[in-house]
N, CA, C and O atoms as CSV, one atom per row, in Angstrom:
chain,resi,resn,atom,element,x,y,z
A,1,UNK,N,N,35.431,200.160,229.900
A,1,UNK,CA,C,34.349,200.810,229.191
A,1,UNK,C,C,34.799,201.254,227.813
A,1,UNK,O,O,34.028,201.946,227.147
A,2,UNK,N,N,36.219,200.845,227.238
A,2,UNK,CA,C,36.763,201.474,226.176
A,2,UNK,C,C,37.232,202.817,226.266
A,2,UNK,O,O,37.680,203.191,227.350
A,3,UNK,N,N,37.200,203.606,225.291
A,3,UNK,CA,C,37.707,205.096,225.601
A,3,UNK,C,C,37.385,205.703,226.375
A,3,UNK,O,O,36.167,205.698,226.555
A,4,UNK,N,N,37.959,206.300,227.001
A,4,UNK,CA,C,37.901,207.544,228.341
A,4,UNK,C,C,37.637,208.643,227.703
A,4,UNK,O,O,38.522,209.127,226.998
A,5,UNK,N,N,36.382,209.271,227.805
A,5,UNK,CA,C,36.077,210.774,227.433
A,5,UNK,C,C,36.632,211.645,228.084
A,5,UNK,O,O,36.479,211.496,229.297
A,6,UNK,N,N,37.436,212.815,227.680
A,6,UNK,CA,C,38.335,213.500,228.898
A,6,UNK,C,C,37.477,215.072,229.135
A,6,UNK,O,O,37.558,215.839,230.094
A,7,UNK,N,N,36.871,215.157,228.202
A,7,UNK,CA,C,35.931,216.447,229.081
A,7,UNK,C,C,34.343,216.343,229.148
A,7,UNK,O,O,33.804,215.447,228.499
A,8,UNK,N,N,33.581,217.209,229.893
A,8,UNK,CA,C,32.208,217.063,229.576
A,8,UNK,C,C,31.837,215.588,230.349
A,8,UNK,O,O,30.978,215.042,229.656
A,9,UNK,N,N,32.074,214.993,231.186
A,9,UNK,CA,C,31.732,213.704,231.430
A,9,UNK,C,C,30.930,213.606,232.470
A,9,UNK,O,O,31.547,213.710,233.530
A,10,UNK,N,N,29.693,213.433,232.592
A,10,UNK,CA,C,28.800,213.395,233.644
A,10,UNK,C,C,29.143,212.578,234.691
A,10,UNK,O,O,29.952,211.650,234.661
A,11,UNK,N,N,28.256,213.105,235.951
A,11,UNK,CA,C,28.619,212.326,237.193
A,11,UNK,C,C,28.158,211.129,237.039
A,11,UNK,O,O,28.675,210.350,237.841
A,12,UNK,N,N,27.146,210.493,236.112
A,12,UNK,CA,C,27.176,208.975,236.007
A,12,UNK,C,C,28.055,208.208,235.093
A,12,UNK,O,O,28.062,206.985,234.952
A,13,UNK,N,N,28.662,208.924,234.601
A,13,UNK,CA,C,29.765,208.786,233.638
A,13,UNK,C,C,30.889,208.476,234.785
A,13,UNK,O,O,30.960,207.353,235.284
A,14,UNK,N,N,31.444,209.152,235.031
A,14,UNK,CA,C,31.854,209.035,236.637
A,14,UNK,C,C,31.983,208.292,237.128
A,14,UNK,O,O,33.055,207.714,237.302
A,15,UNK,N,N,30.738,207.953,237.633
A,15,UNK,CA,C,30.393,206.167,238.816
A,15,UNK,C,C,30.640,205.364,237.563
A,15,UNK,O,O,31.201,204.269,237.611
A,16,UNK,N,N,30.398,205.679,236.919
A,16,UNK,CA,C,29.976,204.224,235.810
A,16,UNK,C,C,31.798,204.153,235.421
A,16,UNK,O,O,31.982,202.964,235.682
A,17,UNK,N,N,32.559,204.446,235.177
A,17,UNK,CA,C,34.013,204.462,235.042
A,17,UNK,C,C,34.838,203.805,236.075
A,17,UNK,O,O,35.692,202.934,235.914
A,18,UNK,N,N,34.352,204.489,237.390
A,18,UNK,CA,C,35.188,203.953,238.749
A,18,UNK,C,C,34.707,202.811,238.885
A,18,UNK,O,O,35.553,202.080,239.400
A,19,UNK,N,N,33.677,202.243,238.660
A,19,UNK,CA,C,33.364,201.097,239.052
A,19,UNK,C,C,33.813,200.193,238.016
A,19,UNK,O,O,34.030,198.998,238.220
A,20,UNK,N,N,33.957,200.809,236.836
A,20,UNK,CA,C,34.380,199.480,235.803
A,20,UNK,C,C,33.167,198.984,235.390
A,20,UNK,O,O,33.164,197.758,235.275
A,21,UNK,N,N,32.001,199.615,235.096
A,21,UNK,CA,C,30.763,199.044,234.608
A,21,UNK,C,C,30.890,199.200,232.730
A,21,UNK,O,O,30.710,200.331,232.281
A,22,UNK,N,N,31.094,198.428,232.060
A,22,UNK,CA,C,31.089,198.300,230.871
A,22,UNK,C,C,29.487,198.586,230.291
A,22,UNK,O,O,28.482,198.010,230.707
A,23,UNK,N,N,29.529,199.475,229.381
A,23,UNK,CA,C,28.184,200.044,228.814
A,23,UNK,C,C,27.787,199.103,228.203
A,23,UNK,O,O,26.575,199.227,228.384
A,24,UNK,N,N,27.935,198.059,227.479
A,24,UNK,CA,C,27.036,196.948,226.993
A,24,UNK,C,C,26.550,195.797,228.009
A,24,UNK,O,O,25.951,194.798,227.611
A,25,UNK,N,N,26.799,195.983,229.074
A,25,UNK,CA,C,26.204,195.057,230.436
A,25,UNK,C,C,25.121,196.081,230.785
A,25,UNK,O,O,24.627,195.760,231.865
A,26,UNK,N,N,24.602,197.111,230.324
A,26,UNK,CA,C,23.522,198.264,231.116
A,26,UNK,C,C,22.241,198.314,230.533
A,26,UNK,O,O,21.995,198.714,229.395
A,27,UNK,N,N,21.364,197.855,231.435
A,27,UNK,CA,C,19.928,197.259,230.761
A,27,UNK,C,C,19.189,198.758,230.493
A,27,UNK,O,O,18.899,199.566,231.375
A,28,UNK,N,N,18.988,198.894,229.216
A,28,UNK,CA,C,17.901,200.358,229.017
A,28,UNK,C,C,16.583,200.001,229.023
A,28,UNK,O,O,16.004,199.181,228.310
A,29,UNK,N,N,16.035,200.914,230.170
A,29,UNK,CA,C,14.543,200.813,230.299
A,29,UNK,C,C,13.935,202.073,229.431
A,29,UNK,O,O,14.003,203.291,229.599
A,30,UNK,N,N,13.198,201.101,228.247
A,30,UNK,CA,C,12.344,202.849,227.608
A,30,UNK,C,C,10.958,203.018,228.568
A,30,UNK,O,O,10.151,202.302,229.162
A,31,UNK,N,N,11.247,204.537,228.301
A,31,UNK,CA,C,9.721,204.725,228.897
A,31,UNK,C,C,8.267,204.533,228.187
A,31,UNK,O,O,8.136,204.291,226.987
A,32,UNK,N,N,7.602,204.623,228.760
A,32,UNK,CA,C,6.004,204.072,227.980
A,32,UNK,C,C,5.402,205.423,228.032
A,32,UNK,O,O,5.778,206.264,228.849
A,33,UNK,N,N,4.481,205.630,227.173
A,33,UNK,CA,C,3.450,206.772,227.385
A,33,UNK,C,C,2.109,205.607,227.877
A,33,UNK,O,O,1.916,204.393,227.935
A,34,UNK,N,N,1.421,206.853,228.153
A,34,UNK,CA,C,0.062,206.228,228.857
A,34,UNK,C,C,-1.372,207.526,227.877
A,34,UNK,O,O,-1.058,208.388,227.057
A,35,UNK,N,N,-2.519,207.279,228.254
A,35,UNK,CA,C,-3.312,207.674,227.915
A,35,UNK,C,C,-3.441,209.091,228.996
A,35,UNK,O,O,-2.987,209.214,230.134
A,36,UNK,N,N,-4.174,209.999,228.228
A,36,UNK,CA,C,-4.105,211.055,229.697
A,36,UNK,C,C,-5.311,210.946,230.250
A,36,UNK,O,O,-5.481,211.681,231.223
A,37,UNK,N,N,-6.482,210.050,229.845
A,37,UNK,CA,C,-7.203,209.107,231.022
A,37,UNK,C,C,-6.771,208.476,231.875
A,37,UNK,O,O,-7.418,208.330,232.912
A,38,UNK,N,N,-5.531,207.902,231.698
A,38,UNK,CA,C,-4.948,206.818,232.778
A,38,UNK,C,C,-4.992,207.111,233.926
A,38,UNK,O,O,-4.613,208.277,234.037
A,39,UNK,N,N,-5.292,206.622,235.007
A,39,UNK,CA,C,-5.195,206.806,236.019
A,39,UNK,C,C,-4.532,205.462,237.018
A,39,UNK,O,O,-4.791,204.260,236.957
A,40,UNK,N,N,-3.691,206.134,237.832
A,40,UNK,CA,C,-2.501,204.996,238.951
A,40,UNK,C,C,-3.761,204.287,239.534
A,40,UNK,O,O,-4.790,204.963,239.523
A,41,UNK,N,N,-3.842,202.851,240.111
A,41,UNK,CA,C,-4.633,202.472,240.743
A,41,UNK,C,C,-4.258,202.207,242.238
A,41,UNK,O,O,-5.265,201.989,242.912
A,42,UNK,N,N,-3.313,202.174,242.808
A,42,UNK,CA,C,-2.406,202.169,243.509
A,42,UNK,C,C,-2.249,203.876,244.479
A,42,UNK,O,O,-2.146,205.039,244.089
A,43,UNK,N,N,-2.296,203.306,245.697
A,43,UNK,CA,C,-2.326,204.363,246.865
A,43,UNK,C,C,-0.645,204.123,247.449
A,43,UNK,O,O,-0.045,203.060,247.608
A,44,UNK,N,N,-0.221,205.410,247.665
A,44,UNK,CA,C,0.992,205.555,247.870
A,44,UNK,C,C,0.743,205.879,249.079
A,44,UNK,O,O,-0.454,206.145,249.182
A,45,UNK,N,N,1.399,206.005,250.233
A,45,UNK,CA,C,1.102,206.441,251.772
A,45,UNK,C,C,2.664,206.595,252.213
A,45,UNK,O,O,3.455,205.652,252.248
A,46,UNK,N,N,2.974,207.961,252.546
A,46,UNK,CA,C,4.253,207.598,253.155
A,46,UNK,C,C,3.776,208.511,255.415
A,46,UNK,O,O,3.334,209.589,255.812
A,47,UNK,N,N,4.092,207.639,255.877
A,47,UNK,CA,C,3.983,208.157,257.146
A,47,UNK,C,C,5.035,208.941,257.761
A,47,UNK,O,O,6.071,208.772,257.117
A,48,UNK,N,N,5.208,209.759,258.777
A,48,UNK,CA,C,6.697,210.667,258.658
A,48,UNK,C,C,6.833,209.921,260.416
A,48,UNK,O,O,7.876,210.049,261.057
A,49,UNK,N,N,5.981,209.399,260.806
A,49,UNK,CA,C,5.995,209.048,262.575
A,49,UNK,C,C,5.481,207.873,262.618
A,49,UNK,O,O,4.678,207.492,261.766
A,50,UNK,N,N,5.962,206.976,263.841
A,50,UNK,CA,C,5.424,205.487,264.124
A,50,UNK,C,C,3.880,205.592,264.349
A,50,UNK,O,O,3.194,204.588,264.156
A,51,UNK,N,N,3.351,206.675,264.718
A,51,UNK,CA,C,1.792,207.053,265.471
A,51,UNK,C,C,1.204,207.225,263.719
A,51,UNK,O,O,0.297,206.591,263.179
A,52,UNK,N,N,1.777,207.926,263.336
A,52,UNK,CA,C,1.235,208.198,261.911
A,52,UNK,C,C,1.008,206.626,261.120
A,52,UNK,O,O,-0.086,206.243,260.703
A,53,UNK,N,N,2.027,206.000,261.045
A,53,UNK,CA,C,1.878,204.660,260.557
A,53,UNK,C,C,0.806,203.964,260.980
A,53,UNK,O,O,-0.192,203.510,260.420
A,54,UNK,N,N,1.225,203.975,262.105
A,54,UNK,CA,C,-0.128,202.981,262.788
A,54,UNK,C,C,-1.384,203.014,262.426
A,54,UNK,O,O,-1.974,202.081,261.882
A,55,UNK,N,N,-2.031,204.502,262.818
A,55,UNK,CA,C,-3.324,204.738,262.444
A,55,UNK,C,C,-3.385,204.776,260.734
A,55,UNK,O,O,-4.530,204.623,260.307
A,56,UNK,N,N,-2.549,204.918,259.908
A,56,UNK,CA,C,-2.833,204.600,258.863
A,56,UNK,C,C,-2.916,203.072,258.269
A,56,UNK,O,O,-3.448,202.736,257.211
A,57,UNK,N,N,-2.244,202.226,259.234
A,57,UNK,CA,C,-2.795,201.127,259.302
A,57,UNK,C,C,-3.779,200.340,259.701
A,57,UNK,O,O,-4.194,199.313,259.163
A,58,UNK,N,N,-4.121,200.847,260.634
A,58,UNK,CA,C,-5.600,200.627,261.089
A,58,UNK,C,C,-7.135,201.148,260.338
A,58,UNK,O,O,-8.214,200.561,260.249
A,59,UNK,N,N,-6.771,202.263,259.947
A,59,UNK,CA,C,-7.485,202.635,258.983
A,59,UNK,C,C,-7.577,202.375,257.577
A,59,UNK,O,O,-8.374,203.032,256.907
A,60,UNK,N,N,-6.807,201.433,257.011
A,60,UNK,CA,C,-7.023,200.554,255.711
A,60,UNK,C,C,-7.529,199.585,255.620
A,60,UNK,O,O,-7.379,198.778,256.538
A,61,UNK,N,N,-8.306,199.259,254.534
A,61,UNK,CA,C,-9.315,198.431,254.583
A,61,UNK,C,C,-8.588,197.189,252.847
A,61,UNK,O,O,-8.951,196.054,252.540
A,62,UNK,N,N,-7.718,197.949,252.269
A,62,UNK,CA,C,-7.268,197.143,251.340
A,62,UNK,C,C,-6.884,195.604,251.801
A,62,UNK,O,O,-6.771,195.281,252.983
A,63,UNK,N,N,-6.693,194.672,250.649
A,63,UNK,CA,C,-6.461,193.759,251.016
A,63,UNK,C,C,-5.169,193.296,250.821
A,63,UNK,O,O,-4.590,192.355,251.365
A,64,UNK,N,N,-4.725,194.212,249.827
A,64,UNK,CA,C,-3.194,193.911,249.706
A,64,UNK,C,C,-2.150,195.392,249.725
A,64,UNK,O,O,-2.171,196.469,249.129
A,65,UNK,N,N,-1.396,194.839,250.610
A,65,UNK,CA,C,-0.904,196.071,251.016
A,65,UNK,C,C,0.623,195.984,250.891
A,65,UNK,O,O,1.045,194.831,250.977
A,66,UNK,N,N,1.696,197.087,250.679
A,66,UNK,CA,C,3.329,196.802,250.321
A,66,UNK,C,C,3.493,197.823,251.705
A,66,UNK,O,O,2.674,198.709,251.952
A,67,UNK,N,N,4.554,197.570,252.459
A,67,UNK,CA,C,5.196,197.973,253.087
A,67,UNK,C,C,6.822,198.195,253.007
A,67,UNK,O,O,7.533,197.205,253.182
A,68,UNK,N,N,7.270,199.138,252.816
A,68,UNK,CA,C,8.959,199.282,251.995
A,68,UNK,C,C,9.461,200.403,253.097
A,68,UNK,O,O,8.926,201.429,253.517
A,69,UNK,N,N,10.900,199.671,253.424
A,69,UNK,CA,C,11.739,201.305,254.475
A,69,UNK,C,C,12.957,201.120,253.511
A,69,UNK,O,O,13.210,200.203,252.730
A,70,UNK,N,N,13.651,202.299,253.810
A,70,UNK,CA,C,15.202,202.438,253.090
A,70,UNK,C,C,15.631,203.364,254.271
A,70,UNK,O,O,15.247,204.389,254.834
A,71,UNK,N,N,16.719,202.371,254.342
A,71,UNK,CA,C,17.810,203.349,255.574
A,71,UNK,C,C,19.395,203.641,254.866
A,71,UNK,O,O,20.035,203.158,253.932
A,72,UNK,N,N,19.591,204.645,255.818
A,72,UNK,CA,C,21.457,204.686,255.720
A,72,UNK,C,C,22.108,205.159,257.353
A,72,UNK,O,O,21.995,206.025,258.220
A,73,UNK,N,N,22.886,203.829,257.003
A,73,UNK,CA,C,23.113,204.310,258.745
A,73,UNK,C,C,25.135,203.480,258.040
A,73,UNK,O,O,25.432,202.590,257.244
A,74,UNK,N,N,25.941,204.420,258.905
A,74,UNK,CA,C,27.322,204.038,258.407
A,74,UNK,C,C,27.630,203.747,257.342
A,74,UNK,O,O,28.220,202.687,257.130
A,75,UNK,N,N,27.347,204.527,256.462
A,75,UNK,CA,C,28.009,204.645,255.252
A,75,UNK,C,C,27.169,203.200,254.433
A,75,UNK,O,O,27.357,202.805,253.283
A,76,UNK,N,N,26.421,202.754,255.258
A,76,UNK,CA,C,25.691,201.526,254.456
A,76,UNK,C,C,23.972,201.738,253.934
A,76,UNK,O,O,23.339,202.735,254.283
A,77,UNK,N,N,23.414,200.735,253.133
A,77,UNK,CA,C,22.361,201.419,252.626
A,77,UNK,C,C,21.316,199.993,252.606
A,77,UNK,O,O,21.335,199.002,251.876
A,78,UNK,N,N,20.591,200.309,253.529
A,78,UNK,CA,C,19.451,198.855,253.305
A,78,UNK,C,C,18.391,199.343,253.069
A,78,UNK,O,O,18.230,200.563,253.064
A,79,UNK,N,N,17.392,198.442,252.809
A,79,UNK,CA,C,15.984,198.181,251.958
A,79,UNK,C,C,15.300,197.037,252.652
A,79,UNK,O,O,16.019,196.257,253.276
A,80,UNK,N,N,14.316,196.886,252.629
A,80,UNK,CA,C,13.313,195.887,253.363
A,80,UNK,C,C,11.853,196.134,252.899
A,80,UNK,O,O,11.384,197.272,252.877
A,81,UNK,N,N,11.204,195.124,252.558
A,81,UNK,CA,C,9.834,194.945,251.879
A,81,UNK,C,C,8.707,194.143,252.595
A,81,UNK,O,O,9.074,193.173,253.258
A,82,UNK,N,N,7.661,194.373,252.552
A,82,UNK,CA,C,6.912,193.416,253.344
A,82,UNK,C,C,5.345,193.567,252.535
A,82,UNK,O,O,4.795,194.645,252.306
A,83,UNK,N,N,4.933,192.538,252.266
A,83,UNK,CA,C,3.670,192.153,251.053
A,83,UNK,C,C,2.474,191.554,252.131
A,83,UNK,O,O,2.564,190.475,252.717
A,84,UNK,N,N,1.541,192.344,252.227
A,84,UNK,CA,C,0.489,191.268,253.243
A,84,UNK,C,C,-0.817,191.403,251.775
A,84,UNK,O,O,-1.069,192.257,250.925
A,85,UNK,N,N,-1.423,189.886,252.176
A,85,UNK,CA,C,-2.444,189.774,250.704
A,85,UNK,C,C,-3.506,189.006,251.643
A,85,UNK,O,O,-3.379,187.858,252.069
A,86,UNK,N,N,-4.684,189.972,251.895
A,86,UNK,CA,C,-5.474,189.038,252.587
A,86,UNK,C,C,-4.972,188.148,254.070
A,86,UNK,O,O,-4.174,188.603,254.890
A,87,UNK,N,N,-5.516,187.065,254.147
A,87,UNK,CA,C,-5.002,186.162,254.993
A,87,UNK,C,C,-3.869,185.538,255.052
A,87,UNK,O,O,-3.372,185.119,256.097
A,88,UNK,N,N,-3.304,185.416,253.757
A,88,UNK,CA,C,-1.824,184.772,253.725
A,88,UNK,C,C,-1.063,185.416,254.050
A,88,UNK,O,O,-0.901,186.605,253.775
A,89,UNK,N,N,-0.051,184.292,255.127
A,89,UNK,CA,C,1.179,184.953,255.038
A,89,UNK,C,C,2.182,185.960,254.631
A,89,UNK,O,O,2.515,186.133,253.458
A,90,UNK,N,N,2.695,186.681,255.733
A,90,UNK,CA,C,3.476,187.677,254.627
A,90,UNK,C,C,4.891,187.606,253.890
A,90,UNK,O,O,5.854,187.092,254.459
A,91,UNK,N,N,4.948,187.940,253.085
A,91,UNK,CA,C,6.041,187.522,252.348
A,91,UNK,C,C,7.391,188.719,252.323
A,91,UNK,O,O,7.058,189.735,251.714
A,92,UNK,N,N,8.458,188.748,252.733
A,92,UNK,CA,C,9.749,189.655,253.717
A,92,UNK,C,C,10.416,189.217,252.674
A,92,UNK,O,O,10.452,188.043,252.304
A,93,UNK,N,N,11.231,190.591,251.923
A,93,UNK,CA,C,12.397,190.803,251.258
A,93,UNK,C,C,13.237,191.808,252.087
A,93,UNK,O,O,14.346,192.161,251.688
């Protein structure tokens, strides 16, 4: 990463060091403003129980719907996605 800052160095400063992530490989996302009309079109749903899920699945009428879990189990960290659009097939990341 070039010079080592020796005080003041944030905890992503930190990760970003131990790992050997060189700061010109690090994609900057700017943020956007929006209108303060804007409004999300998009329904967020998080369920806390399998019973909760369900009936919130049954009770949607959208046609396209995202389904996303994130676990940590042993020190490991997965992700899983699931896209249903209408009648087609669903599509699993």
């Amino acid at each position: 990463m070039g010079r080592r800052i020796k005080q003041h160095t944030s905890p992503l400063y930190e990760i970003l060091d131990s790992a050997k992530v060189r700061a010109n490989k690090i994609e900057t996302i700017g943020t956007g403003t929006k209108a303060p009309t804007w409004r999300n079109r998009v329904k967020t749903v998080i369920a806390t129980t399998r019973e909760d899920a369900i009936q919130l699945v049954n009770n949607d009428e959208s046609d396209i719907k995202i389904y996303t879990d994130g676990s940590s189990h042993d020190g490991g960290v997965g992700a899983a996605a699931v896209l249903t659009q209408g009648i087609r097939p669903a599509r699993i990341a």
